[in-house]
Every structure is written in C-alpha cells, then in structure tokens.
C-alpha positions as CSV (number, residue, x, y, z in Angstrom):
1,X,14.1,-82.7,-21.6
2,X,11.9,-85.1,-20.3
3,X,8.7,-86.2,-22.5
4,X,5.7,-84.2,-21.9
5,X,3.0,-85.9,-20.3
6,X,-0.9,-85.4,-20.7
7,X,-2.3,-87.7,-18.0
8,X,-4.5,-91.4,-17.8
9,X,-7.5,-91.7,-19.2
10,X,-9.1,-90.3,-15.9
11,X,-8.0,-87.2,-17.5
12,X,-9.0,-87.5,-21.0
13,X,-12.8,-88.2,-19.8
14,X,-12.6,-85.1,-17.4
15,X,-11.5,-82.9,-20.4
16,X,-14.0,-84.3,-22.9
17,X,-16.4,-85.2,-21.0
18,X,-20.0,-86.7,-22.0
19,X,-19.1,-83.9,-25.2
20,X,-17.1,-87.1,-27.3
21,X,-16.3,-90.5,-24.9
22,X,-18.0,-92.1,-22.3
23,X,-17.0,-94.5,-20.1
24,X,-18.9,-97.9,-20.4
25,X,-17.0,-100.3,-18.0
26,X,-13.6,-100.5,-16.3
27,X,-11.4,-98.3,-13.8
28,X,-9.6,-95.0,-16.0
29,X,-7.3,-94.7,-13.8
30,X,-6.0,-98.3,-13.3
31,X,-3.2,-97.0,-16.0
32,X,-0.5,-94.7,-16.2
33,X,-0.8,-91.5,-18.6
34,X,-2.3,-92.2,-21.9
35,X,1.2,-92.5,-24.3
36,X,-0.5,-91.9,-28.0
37,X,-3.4,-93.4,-29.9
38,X,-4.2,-95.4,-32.5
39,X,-6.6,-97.1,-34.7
40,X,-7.5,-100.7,-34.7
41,X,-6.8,-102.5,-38.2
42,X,-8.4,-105.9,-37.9
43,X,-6.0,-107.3,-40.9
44,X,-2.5,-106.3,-38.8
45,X,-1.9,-106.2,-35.0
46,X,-0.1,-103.0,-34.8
47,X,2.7,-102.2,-32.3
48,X,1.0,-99.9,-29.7
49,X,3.1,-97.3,-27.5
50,X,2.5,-98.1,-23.8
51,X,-0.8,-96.6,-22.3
52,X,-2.2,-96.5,-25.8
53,X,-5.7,-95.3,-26.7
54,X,-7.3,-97.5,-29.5
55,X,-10.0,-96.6,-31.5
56,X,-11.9,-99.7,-32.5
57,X,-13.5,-98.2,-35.8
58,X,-16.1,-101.0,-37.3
59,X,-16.2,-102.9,-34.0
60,X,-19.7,-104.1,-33.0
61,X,-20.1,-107.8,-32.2
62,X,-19.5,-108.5,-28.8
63,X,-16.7,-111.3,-29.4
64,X,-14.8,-109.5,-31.9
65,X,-14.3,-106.7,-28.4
66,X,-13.3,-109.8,-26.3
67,X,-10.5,-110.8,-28.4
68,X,-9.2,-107.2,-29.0
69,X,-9.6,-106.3,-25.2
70,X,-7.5,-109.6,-24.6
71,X,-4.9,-108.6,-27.3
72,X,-4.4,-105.2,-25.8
73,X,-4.0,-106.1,-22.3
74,X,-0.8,-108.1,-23.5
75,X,0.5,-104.5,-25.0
76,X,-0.3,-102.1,-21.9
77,X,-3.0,-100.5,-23.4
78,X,-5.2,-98.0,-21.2
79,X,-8.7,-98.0,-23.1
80,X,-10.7,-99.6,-26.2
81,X,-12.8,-96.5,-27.7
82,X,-16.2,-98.2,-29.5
83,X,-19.0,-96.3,-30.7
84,X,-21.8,-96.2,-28.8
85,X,-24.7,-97.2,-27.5
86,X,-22.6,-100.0,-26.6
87,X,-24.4,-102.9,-24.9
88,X,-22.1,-105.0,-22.2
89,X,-22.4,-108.6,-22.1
90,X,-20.9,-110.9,-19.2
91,X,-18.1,-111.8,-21.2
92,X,-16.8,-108.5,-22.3
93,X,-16.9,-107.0,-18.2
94,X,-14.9,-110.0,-17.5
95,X,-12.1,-109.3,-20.5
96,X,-12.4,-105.7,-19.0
97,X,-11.6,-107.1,-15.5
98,X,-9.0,-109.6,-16.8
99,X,-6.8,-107.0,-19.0
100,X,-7.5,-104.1,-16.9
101,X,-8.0,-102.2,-20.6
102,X,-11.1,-99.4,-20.0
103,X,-14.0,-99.9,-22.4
104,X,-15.4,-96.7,-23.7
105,X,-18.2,-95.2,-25.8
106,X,-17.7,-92.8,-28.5
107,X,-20.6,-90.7,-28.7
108,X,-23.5,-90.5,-31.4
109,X,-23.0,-88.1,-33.7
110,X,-18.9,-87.1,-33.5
111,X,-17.2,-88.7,-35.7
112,X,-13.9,-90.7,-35.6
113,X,-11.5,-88.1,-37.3
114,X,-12.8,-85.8,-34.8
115,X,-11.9,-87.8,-32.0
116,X,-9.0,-88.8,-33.3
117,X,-7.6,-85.0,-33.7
118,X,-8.2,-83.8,-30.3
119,X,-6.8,-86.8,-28.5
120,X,-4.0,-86.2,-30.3
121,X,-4.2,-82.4,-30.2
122,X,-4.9,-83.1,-25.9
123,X,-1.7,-85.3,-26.0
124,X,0.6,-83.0,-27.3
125,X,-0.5,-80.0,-25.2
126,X,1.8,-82.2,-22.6
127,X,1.7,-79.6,-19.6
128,X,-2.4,-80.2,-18.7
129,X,-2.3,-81.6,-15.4
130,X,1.3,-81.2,-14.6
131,X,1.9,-78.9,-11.3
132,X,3.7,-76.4,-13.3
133,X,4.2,-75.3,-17.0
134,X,6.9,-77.2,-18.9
135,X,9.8,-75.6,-20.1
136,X,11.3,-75.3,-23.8
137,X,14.7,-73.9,-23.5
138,X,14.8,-72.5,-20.1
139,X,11.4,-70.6,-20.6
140,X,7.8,-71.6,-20.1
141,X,6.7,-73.2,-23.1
142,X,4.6,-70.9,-25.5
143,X,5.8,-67.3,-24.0
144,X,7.4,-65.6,-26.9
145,X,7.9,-62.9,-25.0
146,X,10.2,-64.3,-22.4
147,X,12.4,-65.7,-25.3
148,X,12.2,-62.1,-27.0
149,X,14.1,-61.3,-23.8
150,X,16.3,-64.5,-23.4
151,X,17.5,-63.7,-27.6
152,X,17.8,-60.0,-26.6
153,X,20.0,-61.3,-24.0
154,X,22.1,-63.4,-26.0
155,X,23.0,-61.2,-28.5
156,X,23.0,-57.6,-26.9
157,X,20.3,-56.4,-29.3
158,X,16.3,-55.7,-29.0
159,X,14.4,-58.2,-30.7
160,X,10.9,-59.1,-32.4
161,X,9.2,-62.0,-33.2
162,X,7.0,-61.7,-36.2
163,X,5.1,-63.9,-38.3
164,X,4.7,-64.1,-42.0
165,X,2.4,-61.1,-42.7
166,X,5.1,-59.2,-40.5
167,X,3.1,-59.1,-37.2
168,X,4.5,-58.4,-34.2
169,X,4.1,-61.7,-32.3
170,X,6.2,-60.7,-29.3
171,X,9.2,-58.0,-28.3
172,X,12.1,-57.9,-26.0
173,X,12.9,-54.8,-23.7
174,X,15.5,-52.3,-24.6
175,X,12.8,-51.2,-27.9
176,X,14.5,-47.3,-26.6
177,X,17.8,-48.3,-27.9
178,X,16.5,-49.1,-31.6
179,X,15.4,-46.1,-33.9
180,X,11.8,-44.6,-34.5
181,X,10.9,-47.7,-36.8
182,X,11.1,-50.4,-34.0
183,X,9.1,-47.8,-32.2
184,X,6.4,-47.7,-34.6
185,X,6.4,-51.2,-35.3
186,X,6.3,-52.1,-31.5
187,X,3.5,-49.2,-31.3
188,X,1.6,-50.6,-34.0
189,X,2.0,-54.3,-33.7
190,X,3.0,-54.4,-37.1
191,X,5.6,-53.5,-39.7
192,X,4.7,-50.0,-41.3
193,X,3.0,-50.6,-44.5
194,X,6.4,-48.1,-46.0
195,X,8.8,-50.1,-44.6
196,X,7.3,-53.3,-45.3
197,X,6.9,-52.1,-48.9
198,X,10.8,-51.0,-49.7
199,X,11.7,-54.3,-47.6
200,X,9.5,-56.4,-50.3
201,X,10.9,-54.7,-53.0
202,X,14.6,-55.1,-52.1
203,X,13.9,-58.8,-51.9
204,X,14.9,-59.3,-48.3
205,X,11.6,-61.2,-47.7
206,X,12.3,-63.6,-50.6
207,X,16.1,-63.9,-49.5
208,X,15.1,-64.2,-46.1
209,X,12.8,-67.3,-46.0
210,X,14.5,-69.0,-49.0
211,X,17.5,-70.2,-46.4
212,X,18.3,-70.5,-43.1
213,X,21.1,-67.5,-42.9
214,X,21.2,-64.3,-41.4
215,X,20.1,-61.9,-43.3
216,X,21.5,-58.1,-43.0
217,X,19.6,-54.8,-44.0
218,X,21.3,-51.9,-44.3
219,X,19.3,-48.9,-42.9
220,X,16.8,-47.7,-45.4
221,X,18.4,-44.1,-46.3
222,X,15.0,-43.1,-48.2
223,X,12.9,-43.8,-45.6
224,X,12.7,-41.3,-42.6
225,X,13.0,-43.2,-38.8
226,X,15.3,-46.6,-39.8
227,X,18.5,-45.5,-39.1
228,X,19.8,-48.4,-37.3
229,X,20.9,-51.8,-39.6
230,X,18.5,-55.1,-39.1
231,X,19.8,-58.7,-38.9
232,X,16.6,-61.4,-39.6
233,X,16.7,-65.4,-39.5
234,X,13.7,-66.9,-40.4
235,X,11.8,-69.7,-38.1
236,X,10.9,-72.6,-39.7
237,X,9.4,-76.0,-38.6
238,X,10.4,-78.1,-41.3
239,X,9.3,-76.5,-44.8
240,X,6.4,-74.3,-43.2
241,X,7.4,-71.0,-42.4
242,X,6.4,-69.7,-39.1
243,X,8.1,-66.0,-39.1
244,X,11.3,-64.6,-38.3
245,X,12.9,-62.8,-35.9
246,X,14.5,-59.1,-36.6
247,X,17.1,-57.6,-34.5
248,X,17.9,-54.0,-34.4
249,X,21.8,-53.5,-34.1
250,X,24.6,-51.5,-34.5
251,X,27.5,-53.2,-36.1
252,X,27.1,-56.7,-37.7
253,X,26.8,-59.0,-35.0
254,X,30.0,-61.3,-33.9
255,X,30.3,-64.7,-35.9
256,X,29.4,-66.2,-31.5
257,X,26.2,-63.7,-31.7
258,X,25.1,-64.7,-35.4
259,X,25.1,-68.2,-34.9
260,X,23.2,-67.7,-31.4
261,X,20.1,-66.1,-33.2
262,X,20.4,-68.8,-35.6
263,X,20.2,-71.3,-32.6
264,X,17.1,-69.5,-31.1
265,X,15.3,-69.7,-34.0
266,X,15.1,-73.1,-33.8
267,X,13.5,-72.7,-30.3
268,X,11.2,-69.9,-30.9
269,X,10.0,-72.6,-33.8
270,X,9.1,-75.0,-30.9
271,X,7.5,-72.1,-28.7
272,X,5.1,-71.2,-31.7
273,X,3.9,-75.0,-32.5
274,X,3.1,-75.4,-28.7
275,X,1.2,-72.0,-29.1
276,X,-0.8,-73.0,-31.5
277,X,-1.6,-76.7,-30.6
278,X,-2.8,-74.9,-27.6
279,X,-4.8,-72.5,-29.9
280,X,-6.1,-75.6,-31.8
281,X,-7.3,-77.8,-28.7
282,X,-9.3,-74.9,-27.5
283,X,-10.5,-74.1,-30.6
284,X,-11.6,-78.2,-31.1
285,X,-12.7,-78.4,-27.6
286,X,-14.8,-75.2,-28.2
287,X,-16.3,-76.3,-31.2
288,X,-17.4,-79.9,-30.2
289,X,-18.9,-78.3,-27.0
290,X,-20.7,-75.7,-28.8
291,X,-22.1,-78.4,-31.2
292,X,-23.4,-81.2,-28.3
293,X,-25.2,-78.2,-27.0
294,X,-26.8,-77.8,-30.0
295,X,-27.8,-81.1,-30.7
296,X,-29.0,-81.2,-27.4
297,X,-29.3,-85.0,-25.8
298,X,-27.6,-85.9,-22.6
299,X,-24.9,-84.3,-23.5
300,X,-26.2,-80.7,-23.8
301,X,-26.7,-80.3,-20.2
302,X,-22.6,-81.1,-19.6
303,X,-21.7,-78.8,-22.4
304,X,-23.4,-75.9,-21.5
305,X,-22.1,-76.0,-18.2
306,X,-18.4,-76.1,-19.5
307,X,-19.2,-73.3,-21.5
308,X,-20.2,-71.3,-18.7
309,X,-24.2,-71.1,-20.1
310,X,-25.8,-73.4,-17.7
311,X,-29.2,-72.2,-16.5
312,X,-28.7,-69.1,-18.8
313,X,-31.5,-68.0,-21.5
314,X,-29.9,-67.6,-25.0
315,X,-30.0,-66.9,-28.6
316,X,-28.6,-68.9,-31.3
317,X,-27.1,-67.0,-33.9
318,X,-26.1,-68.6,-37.2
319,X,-23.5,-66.6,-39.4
320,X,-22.5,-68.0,-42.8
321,X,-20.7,-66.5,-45.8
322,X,-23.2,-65.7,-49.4
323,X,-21.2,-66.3,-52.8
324,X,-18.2,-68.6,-54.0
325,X,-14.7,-67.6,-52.7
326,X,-13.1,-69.9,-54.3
327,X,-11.6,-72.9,-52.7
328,X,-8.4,-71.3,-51.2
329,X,-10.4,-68.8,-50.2
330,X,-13.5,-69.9,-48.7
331,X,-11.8,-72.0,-45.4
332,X,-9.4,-69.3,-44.0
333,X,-12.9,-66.4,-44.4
334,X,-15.1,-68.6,-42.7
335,X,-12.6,-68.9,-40.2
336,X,-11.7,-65.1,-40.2
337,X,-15.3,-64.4,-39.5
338,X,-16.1,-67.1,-37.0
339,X,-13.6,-65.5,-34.8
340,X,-14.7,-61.5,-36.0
341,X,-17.9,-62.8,-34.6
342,X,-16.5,-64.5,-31.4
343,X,-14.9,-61.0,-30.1
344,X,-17.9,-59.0,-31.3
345,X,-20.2,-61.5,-29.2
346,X,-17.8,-61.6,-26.4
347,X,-17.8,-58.2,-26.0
348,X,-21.7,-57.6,-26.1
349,X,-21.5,-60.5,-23.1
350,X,-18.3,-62.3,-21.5
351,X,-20.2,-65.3,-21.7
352,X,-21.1,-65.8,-25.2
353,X,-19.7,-68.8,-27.0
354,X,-19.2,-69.3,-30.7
355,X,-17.3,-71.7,-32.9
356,X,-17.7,-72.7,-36.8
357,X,-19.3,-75.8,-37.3
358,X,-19.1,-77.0,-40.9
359,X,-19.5,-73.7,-42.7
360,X,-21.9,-72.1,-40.3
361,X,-20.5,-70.0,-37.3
362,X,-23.0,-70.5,-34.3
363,X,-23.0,-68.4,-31.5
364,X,-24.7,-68.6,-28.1
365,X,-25.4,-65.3,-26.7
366,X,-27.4,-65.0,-22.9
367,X,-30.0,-62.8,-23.1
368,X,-31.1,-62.9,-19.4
369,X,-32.7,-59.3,-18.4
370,X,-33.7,-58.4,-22.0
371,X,-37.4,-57.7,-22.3
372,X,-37.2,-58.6,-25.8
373,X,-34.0,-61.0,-26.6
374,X,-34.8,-61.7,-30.2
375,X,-35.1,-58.1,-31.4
376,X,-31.6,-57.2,-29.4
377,X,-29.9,-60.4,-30.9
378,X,-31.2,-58.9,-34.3
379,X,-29.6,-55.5,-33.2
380,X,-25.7,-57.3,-32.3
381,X,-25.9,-58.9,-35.6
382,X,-26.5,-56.3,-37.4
383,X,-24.2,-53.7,-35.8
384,X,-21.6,-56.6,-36.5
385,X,-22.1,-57.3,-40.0
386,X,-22.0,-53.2,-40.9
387,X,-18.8,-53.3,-39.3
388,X,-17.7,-56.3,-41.4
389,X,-18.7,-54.1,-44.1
390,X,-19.1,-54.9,-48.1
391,X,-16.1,-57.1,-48.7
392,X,-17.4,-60.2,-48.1
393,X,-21.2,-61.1,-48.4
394,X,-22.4,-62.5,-45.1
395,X,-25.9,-63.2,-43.5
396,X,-26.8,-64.0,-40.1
397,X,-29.8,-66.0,-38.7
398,X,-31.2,-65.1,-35.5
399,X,-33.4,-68.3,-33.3
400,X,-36.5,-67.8,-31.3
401,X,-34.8,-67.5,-27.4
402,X,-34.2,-71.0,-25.8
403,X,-34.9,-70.8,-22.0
404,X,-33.1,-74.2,-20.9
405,X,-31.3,-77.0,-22.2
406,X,-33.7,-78.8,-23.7
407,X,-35.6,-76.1,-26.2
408,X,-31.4,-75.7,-27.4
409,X,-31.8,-78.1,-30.6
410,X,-35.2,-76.5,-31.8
411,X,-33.2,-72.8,-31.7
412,X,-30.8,-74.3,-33.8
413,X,-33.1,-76.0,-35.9
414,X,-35.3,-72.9,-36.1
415,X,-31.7,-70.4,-37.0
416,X,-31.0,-73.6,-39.8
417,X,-33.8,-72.9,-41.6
418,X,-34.0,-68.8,-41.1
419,X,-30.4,-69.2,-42.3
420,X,-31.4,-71.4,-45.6
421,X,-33.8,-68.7,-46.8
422,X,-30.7,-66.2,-46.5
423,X,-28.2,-68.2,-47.9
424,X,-29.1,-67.4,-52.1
425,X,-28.1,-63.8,-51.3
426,X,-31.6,-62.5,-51.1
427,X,-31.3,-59.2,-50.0
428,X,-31.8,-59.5,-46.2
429,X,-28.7,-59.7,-43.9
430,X,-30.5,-60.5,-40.5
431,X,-33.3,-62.4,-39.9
432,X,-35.6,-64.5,-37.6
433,X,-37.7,-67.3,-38.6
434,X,-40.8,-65.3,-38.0
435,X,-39.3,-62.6,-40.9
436,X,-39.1,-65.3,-43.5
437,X,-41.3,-68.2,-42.4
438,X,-43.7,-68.3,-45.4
439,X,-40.6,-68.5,-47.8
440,X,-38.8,-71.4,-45.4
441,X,-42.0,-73.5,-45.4
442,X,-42.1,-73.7,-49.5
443,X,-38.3,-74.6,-49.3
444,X,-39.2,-77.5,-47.0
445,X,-42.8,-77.9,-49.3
446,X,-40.0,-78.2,-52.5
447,X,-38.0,-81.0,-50.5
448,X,-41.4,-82.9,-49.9
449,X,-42.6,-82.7,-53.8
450,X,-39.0,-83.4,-55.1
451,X,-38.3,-86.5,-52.4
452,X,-41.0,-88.0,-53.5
453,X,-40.7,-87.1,-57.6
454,X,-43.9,-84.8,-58.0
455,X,-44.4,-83.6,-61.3
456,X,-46.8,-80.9,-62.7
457,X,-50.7,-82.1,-63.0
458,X,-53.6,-80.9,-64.2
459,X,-53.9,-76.9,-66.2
460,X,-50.0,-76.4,-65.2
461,X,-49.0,-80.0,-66.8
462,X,-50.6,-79.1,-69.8
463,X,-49.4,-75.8,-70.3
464,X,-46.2,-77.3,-69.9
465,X,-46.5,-79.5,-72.2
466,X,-48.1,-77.1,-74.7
467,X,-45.3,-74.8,-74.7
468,X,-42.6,-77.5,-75.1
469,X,-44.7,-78.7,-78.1
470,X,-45.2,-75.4,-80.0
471,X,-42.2,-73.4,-78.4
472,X,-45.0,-70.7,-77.1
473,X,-44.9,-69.0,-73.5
474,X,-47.6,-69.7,-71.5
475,X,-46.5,-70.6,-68.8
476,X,-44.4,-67.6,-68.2
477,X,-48.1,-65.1,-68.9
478,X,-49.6,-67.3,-66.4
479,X,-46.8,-67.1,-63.7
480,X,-46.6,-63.2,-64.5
481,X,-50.5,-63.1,-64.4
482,X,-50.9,-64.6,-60.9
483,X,-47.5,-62.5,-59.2
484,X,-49.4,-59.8,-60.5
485,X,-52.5,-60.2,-58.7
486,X,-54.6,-60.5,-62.1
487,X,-53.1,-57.1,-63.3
488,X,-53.1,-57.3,-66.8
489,X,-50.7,-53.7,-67.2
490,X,-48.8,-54.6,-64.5
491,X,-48.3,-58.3,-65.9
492,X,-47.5,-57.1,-69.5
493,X,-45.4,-54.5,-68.7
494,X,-43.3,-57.0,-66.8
495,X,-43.3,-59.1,-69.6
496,X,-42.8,-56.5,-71.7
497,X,-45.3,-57.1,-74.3
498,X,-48.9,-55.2,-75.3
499,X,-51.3,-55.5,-72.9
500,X,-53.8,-57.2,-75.6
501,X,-51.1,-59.3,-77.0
502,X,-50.7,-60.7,-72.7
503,X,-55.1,-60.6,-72.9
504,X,-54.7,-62.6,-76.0
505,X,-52.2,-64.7,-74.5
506,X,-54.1,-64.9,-71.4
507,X,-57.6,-66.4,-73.1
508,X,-55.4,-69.0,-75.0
509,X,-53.6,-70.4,-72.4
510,X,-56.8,-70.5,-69.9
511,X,-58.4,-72.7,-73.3
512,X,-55.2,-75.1,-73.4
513,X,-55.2,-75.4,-69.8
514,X,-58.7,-75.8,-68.9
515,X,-58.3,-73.5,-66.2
516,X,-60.9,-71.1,-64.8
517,X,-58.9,-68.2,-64.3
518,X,-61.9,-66.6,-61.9
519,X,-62.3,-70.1,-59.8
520,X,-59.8,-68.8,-56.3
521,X,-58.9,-72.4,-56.1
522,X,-58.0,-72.9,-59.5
523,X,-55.6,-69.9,-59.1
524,X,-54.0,-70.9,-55.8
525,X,-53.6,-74.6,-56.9
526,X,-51.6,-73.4,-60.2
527,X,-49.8,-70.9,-58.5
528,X,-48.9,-73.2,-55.7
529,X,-47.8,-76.0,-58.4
530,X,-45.5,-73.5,-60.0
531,X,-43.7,-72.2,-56.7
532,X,-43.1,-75.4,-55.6
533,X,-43.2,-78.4,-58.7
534,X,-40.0,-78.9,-60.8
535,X,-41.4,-78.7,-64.6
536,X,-41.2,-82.1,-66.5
537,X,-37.0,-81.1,-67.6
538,X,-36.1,-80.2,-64.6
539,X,-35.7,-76.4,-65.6
C-alpha cells in the first residue's frame, strides 16, 4: 500500500487558512507534499523527513531565521513556521529565495501544541486532496460497513462491529439469517441491556478483551430470542481497545474461517483509527475556527466564512458545567455536552456552529428573521438544558446579538461575563447580561479592589477590627442591618437573635464605628465596602 499523502504546503494554508498560519514570504507550492513535522531544537540539528514542516518555537531574531532557513534548505524542507507578526528583512527574503524553504507566520493567540496536533492530525487523514478515497484492505478507508460485508463474506456469517460500551458501530447484510437478538440489536443500535447483562456476568467480556482469540458463546438458553451461538474477537490497536466484532453462526466456524476474523480484526482496527483521526481533525479544525471568530481580528472574517456564518446575524451562546466531577470525569462531560449542544443547535438551524473551547462550549446560532433573537436564543437554551435534565448541573449564557464580524468579540466578551455570574451555581440556568449585570459589575468591581490590594477603611475597618479584638459580631448586624433595608425584625430574625438584643447591637456598633447609620452615604459606602473589600484575613 502506498503511503498516504496529504499535499504541499499550498494545501496546509488552504485548510487552515488565516485561522492558525500565514504565509509571510516564499512560493508554498515550490515543494512536494508536506512529509511530517517537527520542532526546531537549537542545541541538536535533527534529521527531518523530506518536505518537512518545522516549527521554529523561540525563534525571533532575524539572523538566527537566516541560518535555520539555510540549514533546512540542505534537508528538503518545505516551510519554517515562526510566530507572528513577523517582520522580513532583506536578508531573510533572500535565504527564502536561496533555499526555496516558505517562511510562515503562526498566528497570535494559537498556541504551538495546537498547531502542532492538527498538522499532524491533517497529515495523517492522507486521502484530502487525492482524486479518490484511499483504500485499507480492499475497502475505502473508514467505512465499517463495507468491511461488515467483506468479514460477512469471508466467513459465511452476519457480522457487527461494536465498540466497547457494545454499540453497534456498523453491520453486514444477511441480519435475517441470525435470531431475534441480532434483530434487536441491529434495531436498536445497541446490545439489549438483558443480553449485555448475562454476557457480563458470564465473563465473556473480560475473557474477550483479555486476548486476542475467538471467543465462543453458546446460545443463552435463559434468555428468550438468542438461539443461534456467537463467535467475538476483539479489535485492538496496540493496548487500547477499540471493540470487537460478533458473528452469529451456526456450527463453530472452520480453523480457515476462525483465523480470517482474526485477520480482519486487525483491519477493522485500521478502519476505526482513520475514522476517528477524521473525527478529530474536524473536531480541531471546528474548534480553532469557532475560536478566531470569536476573538475577532483579521482572522474572524475568514473563519466565519468557513463556517458557513458569513454576513449572518448571531448569538453567542456559552454552556459550561456547575460543580466538581472529578478529574476523570469532568473532560469526557464537557465533551458529552459540547456535542448534546451541537445537535440540539443544529437542529434549531443547519447552520449553527459550536465547539468546546477550554471548558466552555460556545455556540454560534443565526438569528436572521427573529424579531427578538436574544429572547429566542434564551428559549433554545432552555428547552435544551430541561432535556439534559438533573444529572449534571449546567448553565448557559446567552450574548446580546452580533450583527457582523466585527461586534463578534464583544458577544463573547458580553456571554464571558453573563456566564461568570452563573458559574457558583446560583440558581439561574439561562441568562443574558442584561439579567445579571449589576451582580457582573461587582465581580469585575472585586477584581479592581483586590488587583490593586484594597483593604477595609473608615466605620467597616474599624468594626473589623473591633470584632477581631473582642470576638463580638458587628460586622455581621451591620451586613444583616443594611440587606434588610433597615428592618430591625426582619434583620434579627435572620440573625436569629431578639430584636432589642440586634437594637442594642445596632447602637454599639454605629458608636465603634463612627458611622451615622441615617447619613444615605454613610450606608451605601459601608455597604458597598462589604460587597466588594476582602476583610483584613482574607475571610
């Protein structure tokens, strides 16, 4: 089997675009197709495959370019990545023009693991660009469903493909011939939860993906509809397990037949890697596009138009996940509900785009025609997060609506800090910045005092101070006090103490403090202070 190729670097930009590299001098194409990539290391000259991309991390000076460019011409290279703005003296065009290596830019803002990962993720995709898909045993690469039939084929059985949670991945034809199991199964997409139950206690998972064997299953006499015997082999790509593949049959299959399914597990490993390193380069290429068009810049424009938004009105939803899941948890949930979120937008409008960027899942939804596109973005996610239900604690943001490119990065910015007010769990699942505005400007008014180390003054530092001196609790009647609106039943009561102990509590701590408790400034100032100023231990 010939080597899969990608394509030159002409290729690489047309794919990524203005979203990660840019090209700052020399001809892309001048080169064959890009054969791998790597990083420079300034303290050994590695040996480069032919057509390599380098990644020149650190490299900033204009000589210290020269002599790489000149050291990768000698080894074939097709292009020196540098971060950008990059400026370009005479002398580096000329080693450009003497080497024939492409200078590029790696945009502001992505960083170089990024890049890194889908270059590489691009490069092994292999078939982009070629006139036709490439093949993986006789069969387009990545259709499990045309090697369901091919294995069906080979061992005069019907066949699934399933992965670890017993998913049906794919099926061959010929699903009459097995019993009313394989029909539900088929039917369902998915082992029935019975089956799958007796199959885990009889310890044919655990003997199954413990070797590479076939493993037999007698017919599961308790269970009404699996009459017929199963042979399994798990697929594997080196320790990982990917699935398995189950064959209804008849009679144990011939020593030829066995060792054929064992063969084609092997290949239905290869189909599922290329399925998902296809799966991960559109999920990379998503995300990176989604977040340029956030950030906005010169590269918004670009990225909205690959997305398919261009010239579209939207909304910027922000989804993220309230509570700790733990750390094995908390990755594959975010995920889960990035891509809940993605088919609930999608089907709402074709168009909508959404991708998990950090731990936030963003969404871009057009809301061209609607008369009031906030309101109805509040509406879509709220109708998704009751279907999402009680299991796992989510909140969404909702931005003001961004009518072009360039009013992108203030939506965002505007869902960011609608989104911070949600994230203690406060009680509200959905909300726009205009919902929650006074309690986002006292977050940001609590990032001011703290940057710059603000510490109680005045009536508030010295009731601090009083109370850390005498262990008393003034503090706490005047916070009550003021939330209270200067209701001394309602204060007390919350307090839970006599209203003429809180009056008595009251007159002292207006004496220690100084504080005119009927002076509207005096109030606003101390209540103001005690929203926003740490107290002197941090508490």
């Amino acid at each position: 089997m010939s080597a899969p190729r990608y394509g030159g670097l002409g290729r690489v930009l047309g794919d990524l675009g203005e979203t990660l590299l840019e090209l700052v001098y020399g001809d892309p194409d001048r080169t064959g197709d890009v054969g791998g990539v790597a990083i420079h290391d300034p303290f050994e000259e590695p040996v480069l495959p032919r057509h390599a991309l380098v990644l020149g991390v650190g490299l900033r000076e204009p000589a210290e370019i020269v002599r790489l460019l000149r050291s990768l011409g000698r080894q074939e290279a097709a292009g020196l990545v540098v971060r950008a703005p990059v400026t370009l003296p005479d002398e580096v065009a000329t080693a450009v023009d003497e080497t024939g290596v492409a200078l590029l830019g790696l945009t502001r803002g992505a960083s170089w693991a990024q890049l890194a990962a889908m270059l590489r993720a691009l490069l092994a995709e292999g078939d982009v660009g070629q006139a036709g898909p490439e093949m993986l045993g006789g069969v387009p690469s990545g259709d499990l469903f045309a090697v369901a039939n091919a294995i069906a084929a080979l061992i005069d059985a019907p066949v699934t493909i399933e992965d670890p949670r017993s998913r049906v991945l794919a099926f061959s034809g010929r699903q009459d011939e097995a019993d009313g199991s394989r029909v539900e199964t088929i039917l369902g997409r998915q082992v029935p939860e019975r089956f799958f139950r007796m199959l885990t206690d009889r310890g044919v998972f655990r003997e199954l993906y413990r070797s590479d064997e076939l493993v037999y299953v007698d017919p599961l006499k308790a269970l009404e509809g699996l009459t017929l015997p199963r042979v399994a082999v798990a697929v594997r790509a080196g320790d990982e397990v990917l699935g398995s593949i189950w064959a209804a049959v008849r009679e144990p299959l011939s020593a030829e037949r066995g060792q054929a399914l064992c063969d084609a597990a092997q290949l239905v490993a290869l189909h599922m890697l290329r399925v998902r390193a296809g799966t991960d380069v559109s999920r990379r290429l998503r995300t990176e596009l989604l977040s340029t068009a956030l950030e906005g810049g010169t590269g918004a424009r670009e990225a909205m138009a690959r997305l398919g938004l261009s010239g579209r009105p939207v909304v910027v939803l922000a989804l993220v996940i309230i509570g700790d899941l733990g750390d094995a948890g908390v990755a594959t949930e975010r995920q889960r509900m990035s891509d809940g979120l993605a088919m609930h937008l999608t089907a709402v409008h074709p168009r909508a785009a959404t991708a998990l960027v950090g731990d936030v899942a963003y969404g871009l939804v057009p809301v061209e025609g609607k008369d009031d596109g906030e309101q109805w973005a509040v509406a879509i996610a709220s109708e998704f997060l009751d279907r999402v239900g009680e299991r796992v604690r989510a909140a969404v943001a909702v931005s003001p609506v961004a009518v072009d490119v360039s009013a992108l990065a203030d939506a965002r910015a505007s869902a960011d800090r609608t989104l911070r007010v949600l994230r203690p769990g406060t009680g509200r699942r959905v909300a726009r910045l205009a919902d929650v505005q006074v309690e986002a400007l006292l977050l940001e008014l609590r990032d001011l005092v703290a940057a710059r180390g603000d510490r109680p003054t005045g009536p508030v530092a010295r009731l601090f101070e009083y109370d850390a001196r005498h262990n008393t609790n003034l503090v706490q009647t005047l916070r009550a006090w003021l939330d209270a609106f200067g209701d001394v039943n309602a204060a007390s009561a919350a307090l839970y103490v006599h209203p003429n102990t809180f009056r008595y509590r009251l007159r002292r701590l207006a004496e220690v403090a100084q504080l005119d408790l009927n002076d509207p400034e005096a109030r606003f100032a101390a209540m103001l202070q005690l929203r926003v100023v740490a107290p002197p231990d941090g508490g």
